[in-house]
Each structure stands twice: as structure tokens, then as C-alpha cells.
C-alpha positions in Angstrom: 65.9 -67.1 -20.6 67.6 -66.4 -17.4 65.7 -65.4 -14.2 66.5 -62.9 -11.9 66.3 -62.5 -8.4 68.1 -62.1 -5.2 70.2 -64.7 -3.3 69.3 -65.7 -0.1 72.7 -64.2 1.2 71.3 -60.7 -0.6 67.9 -61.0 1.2 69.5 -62.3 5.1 71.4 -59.1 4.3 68.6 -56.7 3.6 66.6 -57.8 6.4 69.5 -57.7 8.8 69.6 -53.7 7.2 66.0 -53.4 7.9 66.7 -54.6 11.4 69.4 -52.8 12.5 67.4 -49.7 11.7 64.4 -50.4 13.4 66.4 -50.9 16.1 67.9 -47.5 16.0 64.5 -45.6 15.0 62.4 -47.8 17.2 62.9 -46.5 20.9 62.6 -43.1 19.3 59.5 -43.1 18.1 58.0 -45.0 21.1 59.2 -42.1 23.6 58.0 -39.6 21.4 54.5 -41.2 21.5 54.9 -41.4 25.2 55.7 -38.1 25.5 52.7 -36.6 23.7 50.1 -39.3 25.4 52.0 -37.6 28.3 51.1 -34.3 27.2 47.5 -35.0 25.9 46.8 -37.0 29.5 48.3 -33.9 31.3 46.3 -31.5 29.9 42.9 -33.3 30.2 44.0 -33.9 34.1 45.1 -30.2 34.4 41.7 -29.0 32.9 39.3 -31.6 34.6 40.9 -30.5 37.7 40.6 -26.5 37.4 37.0 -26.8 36.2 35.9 -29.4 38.9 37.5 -26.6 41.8 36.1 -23.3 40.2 32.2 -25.5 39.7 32.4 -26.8 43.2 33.5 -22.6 44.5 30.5 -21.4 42.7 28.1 -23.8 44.8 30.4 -23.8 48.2 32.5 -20.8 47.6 36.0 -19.9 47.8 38.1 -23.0 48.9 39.6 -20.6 51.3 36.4 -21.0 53.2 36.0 -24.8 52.8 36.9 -26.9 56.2 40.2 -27.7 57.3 42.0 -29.8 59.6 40.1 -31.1 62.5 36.7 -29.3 60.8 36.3 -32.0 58.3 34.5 -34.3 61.2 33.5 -36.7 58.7 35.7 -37.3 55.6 33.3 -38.7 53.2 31.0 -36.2 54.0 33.4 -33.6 53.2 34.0 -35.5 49.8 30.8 -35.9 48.8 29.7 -32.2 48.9 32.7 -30.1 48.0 34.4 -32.6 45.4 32.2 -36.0 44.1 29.5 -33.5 42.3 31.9 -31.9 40.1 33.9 -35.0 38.1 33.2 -37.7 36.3 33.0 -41.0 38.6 35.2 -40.5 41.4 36.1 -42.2 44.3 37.8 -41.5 48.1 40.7 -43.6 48.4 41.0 -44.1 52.5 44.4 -44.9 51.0 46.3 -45.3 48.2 46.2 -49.2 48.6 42.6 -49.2 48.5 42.6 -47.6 45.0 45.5 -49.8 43.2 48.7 -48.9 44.3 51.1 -50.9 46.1 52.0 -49.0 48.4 51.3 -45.4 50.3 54.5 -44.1 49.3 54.5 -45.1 45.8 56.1 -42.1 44.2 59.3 -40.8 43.9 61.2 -38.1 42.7 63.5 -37.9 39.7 66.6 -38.7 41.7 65.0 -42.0 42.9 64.2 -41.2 46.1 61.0 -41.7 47.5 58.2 -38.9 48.4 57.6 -38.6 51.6 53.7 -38.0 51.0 51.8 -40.4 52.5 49.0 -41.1 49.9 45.8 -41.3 52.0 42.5 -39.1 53.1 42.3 -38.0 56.7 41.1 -34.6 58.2 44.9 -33.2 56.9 45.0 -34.4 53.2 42.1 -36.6 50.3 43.2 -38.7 47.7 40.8 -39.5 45.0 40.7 -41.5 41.5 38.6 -40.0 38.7 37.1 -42.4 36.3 40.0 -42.1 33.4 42.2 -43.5 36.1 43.7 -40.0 37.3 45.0 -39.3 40.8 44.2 -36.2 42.7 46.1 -35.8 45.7 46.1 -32.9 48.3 48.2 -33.6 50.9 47.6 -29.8 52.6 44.4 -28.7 53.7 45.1 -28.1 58.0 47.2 -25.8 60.0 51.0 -26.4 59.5 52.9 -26.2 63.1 55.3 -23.3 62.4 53.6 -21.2 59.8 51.9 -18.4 60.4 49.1 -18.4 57.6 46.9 -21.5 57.9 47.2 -23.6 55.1 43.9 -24.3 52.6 44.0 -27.1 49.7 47.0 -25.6 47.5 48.2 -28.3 46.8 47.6 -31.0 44.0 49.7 -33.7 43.0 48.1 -35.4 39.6 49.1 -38.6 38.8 48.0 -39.1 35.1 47.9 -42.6 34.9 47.4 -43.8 38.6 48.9 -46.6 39.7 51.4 -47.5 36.4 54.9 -47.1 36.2 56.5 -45.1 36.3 55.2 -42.9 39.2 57.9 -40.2 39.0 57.5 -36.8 39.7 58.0 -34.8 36.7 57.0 -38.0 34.6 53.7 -38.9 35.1 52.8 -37.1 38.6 53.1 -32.9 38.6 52.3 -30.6 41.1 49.8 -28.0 40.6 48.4 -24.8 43.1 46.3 -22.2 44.3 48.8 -20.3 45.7 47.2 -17.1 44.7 43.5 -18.1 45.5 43.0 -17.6 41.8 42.9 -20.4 39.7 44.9 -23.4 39.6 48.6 -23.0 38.4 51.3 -25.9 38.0 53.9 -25.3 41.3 56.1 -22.5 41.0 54.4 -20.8 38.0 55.4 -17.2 39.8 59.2 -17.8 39.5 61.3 -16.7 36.2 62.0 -19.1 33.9 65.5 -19.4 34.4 64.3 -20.2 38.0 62.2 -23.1 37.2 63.6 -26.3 38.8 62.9 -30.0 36.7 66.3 -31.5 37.0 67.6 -34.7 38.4 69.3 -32.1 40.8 65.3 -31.2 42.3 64.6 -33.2 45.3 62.0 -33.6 47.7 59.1 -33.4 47.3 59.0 -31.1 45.0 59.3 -30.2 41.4 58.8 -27.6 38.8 58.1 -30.0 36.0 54.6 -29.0 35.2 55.8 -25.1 35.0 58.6 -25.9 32.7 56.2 -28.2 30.2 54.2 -25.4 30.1 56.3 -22.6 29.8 57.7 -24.7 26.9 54.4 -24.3 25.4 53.2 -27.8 26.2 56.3 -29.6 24.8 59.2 -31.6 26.3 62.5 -30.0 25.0 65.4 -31.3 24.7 66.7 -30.5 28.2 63.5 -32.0 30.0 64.5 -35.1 32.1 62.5 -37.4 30.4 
């Protein structure tokens, strides 16, 4: 009786098949799992964040009131009362060095070019690293020569993942506010959607990246930068 089977040209040939299309499918699915650890490490950071702010107003009221500038004497102190009781294991980072990164200015902008934040804590700015690994960053909390209103923290750049790559705005570090005294917003929530800049065109440093994942309904679409 004869046997059947395949040759070992017909199987060198299937496997070459099978290849080719893991090749093609492959980087797919690997940014689309990026994209929602992206999302699901977002979110958590965006939430943590917001709670840790409106816990720390009810004991030390509005952040309007909090010190700034050269009224933060000591900036530990300062830490440890309006920000350490309300997250999970954080730590000041005198800079961003201390805390893993390789430089101060590790982050850039989606056009490449580096922010011009200097990642450290003084009596004008804190950096600190929650337990997960996030990165909270207010770099304005001081007067700012020129304006009129004195500036409170507003600010918040989140780095999701700390110190890993890619450390791009709009990838893995978003801007969020209290513009509005409220509750925290990503940057430039109060503009129309058309309005909402996260292009390779955005520069600075600053993006709308947070606002548009949002908007979006906490999804990157098609024309997201990614």
C-alpha cells in the first residue's frame, strides 16, 4: 500500500507561507497591544493622579492656596504634606537622574526635538515617581515674569512608564491641567475638536495628545501619530 505524505520541498514551502505571514501580521498585533497597555497605563495614571489632588485639597484645600515659588522653603517638606499621603509609594526625585533617567531633559516631542523641561524639584517645579513606575511632573507652581495671574500647579506631565523608551510626548508622556481650578483635564480639553493639536506638526513643549485620545473615546484612531 502506498503512503502518503508531503515532500520536504511541500513542507519548506508551507513554513516559508507561514512565515511570510507572521511577518506581515506580526508588527500589527504587537502595536495594537502597545497601544491598549498604552491606554489601560494612561488611564490608571490619569485617575491616580485626579484622586491623589482632590484627597490632598480636602485636607490642605484648594491647590490655589498651596505655596508657590519662593514659599515652598523646604521642598520635602512641601512633599511630604500636600502630595506623599495621598499615592501609593512615592518618591521626590531632586532630579530626574536620581529616579532612573538618563538625563534631565529626557523627553521629546513628536518631531524629535527635545523638551526644554528640566525634570527636577525646586521651589518652581516637583517631580515624583509613584510605585507602578509613573512620572508626575509639574514644572509650574511660581510666579511667571510677564504674566499677570500667578501661576499655581496646572500643570502635569505623566510619564506612564518612567524612564523607558520611548519618552515622547503624545506616546507615553501627556500633559494634563487644572486650568479651570476644577478637576484635572488633559491640556487643551476647552478647545474644539477640530482645534486639538497631536500632530508631528505640534512642537514645543506642548501637545494635545491626551485630549484627542480622549475625545476619541479612549482609542487611538487611525490619524493618531502613533
Amino acid at each position: 500500500m502506498k503512503k502518503l505524505g508531503f515532500t520536504l520541498a511541500e513542507v519548506l514551502i508551507t513554513l516559508g507561507i507561514i512565515g511570510i505571514i507572521a511577518a506581515l501580521t506580526l508588527p500589527a498585533i504587537l502595536a495594537k497591544t502597545e497601544k491598549l497597555e498604552t491606554i489601560a497605563r494612561l488611564k490608571k495614571a490619569y485617575s491616580v493622579l485626579s484622586q491623589g489632588i482632590k484627597q490632598s485639597e480636602i485636607d490642605n484645600g484648594d491647590i490655589s492656596t498651596w505655596p508657590i515659588g519662593e514659599q515652598i522653603s523646604d521642598m520635602n517638606e512641601y512633599f511630604n504634606k500636600y502630595w506623599k499621603p495621598y499615592y501609593k509609594g512615592p518618591k521626590i526625585c531632586q532630579k530626574a537622574t536620581d529616579c532612573g533617567y538618563v538625563s534631565n531633559y529626557p523627553w521629546n516631542n513628536l518631531s524629535g526635538n527635545r523638551l526644554e523641561w528640566q525634570l527636577l524639584s525646586g521651589n518652581s517645579r516637583i517631580l515624583f515617581i509613584l510605585a507602578d513606575g509613573t512620572f508626575i511632573f509639574s514644572p509650574r507652581n511660581t510666579y511667571l515674569e510677564g504674566d499677570d495671574l500667578y501661576q499655581t500647579a496646572l500643570f502635569f506631565y505623566v510619564d506612564i512608564n518612567g524612564p523607558k523608551k520611548p519618552n515622547v510626548l503624545g506616546k507615553d508622556v501627556f500633559i494634563f491641567t487644572l486650568k479651570d481650578g476644577k478637576m484635572l483635564r488633559p491640556y487643551h480639553y476647552d478647545v474644539e475638536y477640530k482645534d486639538i493639536d497631536c500632530s508631528l506638526s505640534s512642537h514645543g513643549n506642548y501637545n494635545d495628545c491626551a485630549a484627542k485620545i480622549i475625545a476619541d473615546g479612549w482609542e487611538f484612531k487611525d490619524d493618531y501619530p502613533w
